[in-house]
C-alpha positions as CSV (number, residue, x, y, z in Angstrom):
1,X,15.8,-2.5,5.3
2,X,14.0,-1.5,2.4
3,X,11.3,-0.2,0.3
4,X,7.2,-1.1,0.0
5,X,4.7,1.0,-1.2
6,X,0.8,0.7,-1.5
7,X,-0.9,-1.1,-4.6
8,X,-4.3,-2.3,-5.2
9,X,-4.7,-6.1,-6.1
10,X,-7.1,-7.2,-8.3
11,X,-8.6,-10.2,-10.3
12,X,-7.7,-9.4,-14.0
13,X,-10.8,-12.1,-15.4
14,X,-13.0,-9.7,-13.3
15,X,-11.9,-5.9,-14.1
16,X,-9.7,-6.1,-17.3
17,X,-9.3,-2.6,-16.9
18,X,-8.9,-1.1,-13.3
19,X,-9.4,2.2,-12.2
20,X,-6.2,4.2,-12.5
21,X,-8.0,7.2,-10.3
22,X,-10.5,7.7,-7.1
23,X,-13.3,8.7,-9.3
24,X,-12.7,5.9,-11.7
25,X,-12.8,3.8,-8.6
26,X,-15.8,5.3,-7.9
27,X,-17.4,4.5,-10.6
28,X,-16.0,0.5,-10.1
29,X,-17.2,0.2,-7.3
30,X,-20.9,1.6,-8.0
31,X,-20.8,-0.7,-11.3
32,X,-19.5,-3.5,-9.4
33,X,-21.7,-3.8,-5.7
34,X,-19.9,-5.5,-3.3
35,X,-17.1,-6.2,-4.6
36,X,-14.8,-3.5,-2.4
37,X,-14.1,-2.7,0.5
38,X,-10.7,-1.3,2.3
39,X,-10.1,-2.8,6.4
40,X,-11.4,-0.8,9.1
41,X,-9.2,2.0,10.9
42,X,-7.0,1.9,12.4
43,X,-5.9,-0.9,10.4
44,X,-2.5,-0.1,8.9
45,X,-3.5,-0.6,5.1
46,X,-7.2,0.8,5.8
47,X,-5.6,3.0,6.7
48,X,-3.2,3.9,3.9
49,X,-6.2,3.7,1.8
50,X,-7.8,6.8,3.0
51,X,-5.1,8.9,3.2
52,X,-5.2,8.0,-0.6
53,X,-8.6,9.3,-0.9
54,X,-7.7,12.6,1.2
55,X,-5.1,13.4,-1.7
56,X,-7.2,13.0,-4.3
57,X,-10.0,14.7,-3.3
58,X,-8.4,17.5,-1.8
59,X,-5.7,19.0,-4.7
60,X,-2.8,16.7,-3.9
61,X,-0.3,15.6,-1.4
62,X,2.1,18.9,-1.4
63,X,-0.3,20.8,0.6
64,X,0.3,18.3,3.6
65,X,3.7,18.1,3.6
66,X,3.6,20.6,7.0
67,X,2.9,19.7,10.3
68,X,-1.1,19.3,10.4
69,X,-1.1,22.1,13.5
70,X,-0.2,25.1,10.9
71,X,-3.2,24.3,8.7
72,X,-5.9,26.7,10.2
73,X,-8.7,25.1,7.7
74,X,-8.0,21.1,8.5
75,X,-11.3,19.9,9.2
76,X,-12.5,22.0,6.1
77,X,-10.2,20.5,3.9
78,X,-10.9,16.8,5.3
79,X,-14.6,16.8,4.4
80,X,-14.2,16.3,0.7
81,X,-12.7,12.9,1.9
82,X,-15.6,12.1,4.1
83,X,-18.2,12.9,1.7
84,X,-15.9,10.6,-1.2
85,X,-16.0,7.6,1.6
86,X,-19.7,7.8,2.3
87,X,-20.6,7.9,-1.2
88,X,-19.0,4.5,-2.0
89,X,-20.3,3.1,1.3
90,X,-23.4,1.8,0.0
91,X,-22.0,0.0,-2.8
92,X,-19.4,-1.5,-0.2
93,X,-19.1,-5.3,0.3
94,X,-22.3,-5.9,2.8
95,X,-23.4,-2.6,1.3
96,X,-20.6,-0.5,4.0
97,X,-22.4,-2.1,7.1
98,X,-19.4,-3.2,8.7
99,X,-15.5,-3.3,7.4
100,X,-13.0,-6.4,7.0
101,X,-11.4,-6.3,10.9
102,X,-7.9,-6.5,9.4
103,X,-6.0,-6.6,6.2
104,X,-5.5,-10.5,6.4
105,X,-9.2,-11.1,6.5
106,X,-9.4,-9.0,3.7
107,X,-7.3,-10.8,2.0
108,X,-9.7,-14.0,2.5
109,X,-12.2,-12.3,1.1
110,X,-10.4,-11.9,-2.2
111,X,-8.9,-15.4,-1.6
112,X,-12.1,-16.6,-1.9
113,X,-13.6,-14.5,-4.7
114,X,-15.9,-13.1,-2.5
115,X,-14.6,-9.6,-3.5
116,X,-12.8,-8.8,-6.5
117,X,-9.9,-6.1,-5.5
118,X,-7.4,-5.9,-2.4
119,X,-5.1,-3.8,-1.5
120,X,-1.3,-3.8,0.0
121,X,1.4,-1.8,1.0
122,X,3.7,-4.6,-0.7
123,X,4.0,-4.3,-4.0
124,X,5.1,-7.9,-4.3
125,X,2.3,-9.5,-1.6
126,X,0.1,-10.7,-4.6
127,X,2.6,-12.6,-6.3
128,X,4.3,-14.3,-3.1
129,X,0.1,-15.3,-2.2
130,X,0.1,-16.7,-5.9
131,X,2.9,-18.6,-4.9
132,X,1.4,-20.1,-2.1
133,X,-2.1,-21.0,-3.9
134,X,-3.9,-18.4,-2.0
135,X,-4.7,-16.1,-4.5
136,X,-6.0,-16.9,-8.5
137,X,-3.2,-17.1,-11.1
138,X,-5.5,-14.2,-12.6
139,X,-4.1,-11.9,-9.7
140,X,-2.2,-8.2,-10.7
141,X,-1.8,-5.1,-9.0
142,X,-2.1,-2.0,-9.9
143,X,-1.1,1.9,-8.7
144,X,-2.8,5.4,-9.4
145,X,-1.5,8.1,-12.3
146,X,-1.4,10.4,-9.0
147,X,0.9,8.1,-7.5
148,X,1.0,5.6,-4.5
149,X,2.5,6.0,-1.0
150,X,5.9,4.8,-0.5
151,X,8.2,4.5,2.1
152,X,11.5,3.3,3.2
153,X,12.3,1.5,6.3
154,X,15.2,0.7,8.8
155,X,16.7,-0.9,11.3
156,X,18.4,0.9,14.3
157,X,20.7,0.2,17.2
158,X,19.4,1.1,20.6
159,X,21.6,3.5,22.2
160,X,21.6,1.5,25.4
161,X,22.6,-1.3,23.3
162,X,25.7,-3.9,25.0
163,X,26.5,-5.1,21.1
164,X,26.9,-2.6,19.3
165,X,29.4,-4.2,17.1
166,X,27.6,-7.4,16.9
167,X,24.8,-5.6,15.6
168,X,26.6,-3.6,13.0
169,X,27.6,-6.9,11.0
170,X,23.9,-7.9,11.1
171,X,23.1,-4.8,9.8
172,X,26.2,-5.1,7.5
173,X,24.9,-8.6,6.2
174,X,21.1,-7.5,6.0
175,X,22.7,-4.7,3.6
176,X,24.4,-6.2,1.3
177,X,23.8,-6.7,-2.5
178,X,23.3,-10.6,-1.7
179,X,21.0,-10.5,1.3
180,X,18.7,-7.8,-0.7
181,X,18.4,-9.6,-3.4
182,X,17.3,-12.9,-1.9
183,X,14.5,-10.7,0.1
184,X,13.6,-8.9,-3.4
185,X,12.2,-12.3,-4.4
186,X,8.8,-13.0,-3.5
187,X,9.3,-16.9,-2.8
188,X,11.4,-15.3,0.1
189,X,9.9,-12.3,0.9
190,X,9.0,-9.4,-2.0
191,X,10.5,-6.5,-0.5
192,X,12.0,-4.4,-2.4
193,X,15.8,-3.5,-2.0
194,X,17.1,-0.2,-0.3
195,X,20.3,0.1,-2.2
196,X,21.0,2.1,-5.0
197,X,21.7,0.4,-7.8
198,X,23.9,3.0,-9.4
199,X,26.6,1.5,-6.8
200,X,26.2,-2.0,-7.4
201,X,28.9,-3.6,-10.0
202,X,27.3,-4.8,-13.2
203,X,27.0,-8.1,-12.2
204,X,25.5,-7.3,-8.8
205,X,22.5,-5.1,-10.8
206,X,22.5,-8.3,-13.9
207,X,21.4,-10.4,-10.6
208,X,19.0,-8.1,-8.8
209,X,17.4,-7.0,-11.8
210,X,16.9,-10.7,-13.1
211,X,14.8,-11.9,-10.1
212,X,11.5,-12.9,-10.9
213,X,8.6,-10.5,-9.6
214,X,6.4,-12.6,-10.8
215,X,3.1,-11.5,-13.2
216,X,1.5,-9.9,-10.2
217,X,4.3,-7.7,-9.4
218,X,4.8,-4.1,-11.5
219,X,8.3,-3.6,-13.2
220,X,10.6,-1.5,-10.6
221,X,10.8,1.3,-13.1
222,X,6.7,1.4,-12.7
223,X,6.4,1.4,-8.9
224,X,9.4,3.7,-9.2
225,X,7.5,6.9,-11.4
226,X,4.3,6.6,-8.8
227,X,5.5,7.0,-5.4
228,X,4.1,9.8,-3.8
229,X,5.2,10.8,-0.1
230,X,3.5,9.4,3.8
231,X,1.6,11.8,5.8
232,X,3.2,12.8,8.9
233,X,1.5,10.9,12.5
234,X,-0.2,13.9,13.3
235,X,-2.4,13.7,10.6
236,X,-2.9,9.9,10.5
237,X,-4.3,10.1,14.4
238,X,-6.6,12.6,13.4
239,X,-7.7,11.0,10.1
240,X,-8.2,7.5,12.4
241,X,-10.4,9.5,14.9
242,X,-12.7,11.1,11.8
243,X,-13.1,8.2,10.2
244,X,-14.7,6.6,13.2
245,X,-16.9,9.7,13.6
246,X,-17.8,10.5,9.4
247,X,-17.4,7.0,8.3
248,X,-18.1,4.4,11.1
249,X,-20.8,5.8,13.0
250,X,-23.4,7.3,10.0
């Protein structure tokens, strides 16, 4: 149980200043050839990406917020998206040709300086591959004025379930101030906590809020002013299937 939400990762010794919007990415990646790329759908973070794209090209998320049948104009309102993705394609790592399979070979590609920007949909990923050695000391992240997408995300009980109570104090123990805190750190994990601080004592907040992020993570309060809300499935199966058709295939 907790919280993520999408951020770009990039090199600070190679973009000092990174684009805080899809047409200042636009222009990045133009002055910069080869030096993006997102993973190819249906990859989850791929993915993410474009439905990032279909925001800001189209006039937002709130228009979305309805199931994707009740829009009569969808596949009118989707091509502004397309043509944003085919315009960058050229200036793509191996000029758009073909797309990183998955986010963790990506994430070699930035590992090994080979491109100079990521992406995750943990906010603390950079800092926990700093960590590790994987990623250059030089790594931040970074979110969009419009806002990145966040979620939050659960655990259940099956209803057929013969330990129920059993799974209760896991859930119990996975919930409280102590577990979440040890998770929030990215030597452990990175992900951020589900509770609500406002019913934490003092001390429980004084020790959440004092675990290191490290220098690739954004503050809380940051990540906290940009998230913006996930797309329904219905519109991410038919965002997949275009891609392939507009993106993929010309």
């Amino acid at each position: 149980m907790g919280k993520a939400q999408f951020v770009f990762v990039h090199d600070k010794n190679k973009s000092k200043n990174p684009p805080k919007s899809m047409e200042e990415l636009a222009q990045w990646v133009e002055a910069n050839p080869g030096q993006f790329t997102y993973p190819a759908l249906p990859d989850f973070t791929g993915s993410a990406f474009v439905r990032h794209v279909l925001y800001e090209t189209t006039g937002g998320y709130q228009q979305y917020q309805k199931p994707a049948n009740e829009i009569d104009d969808l596949e009118a309102r989707l091509e502004p998206m397309w043509q944003y993705l085919n315009s960058i394609e050229p200036y793509l790592w191996r000029q758009g040709e073909t797309y990183p399979e998955s986010l963790a070979k990506q994430d070699q590609l930035f590992a090994s300086g080979e491109i100079g920007m990521t992406m995750s949909y943990d906010p603390a990923l950079a800092a926990s591959e700093v960590l590790k050695g994987r990623f250059p000391e030089s790594t931040r992240t970074f979110v969009l004025n419009a806002g990145t997408l966040a979620n939050t995300h659960f655990v259940s009980i099956p209803f057929n379930s013969t330990a129920k109570a059993g799974a209760m104090v896991a859930i119990n123990e996975l919930l409280s101030p102590e577990a979440q805190t040890a998770k929030l750190s990215p030597e452990n994990w990175g992900d951020l906590s589900a509770l609500d601080l406002g019913k934490l004592s003092t001390e429980q907040q004084q020790t959440m809020n004092g675990v290191d992020l490290g220098d690739a993570t954004l503050s809380l309060e940051e990540l906290e002013a940009h998230r913006i809300p996930e797309l329904s499935s219905d519109y991410i199966e038919i965002i997949e299937k275009g891609w392939l058709q507009h993106v993929a295939k010309e």
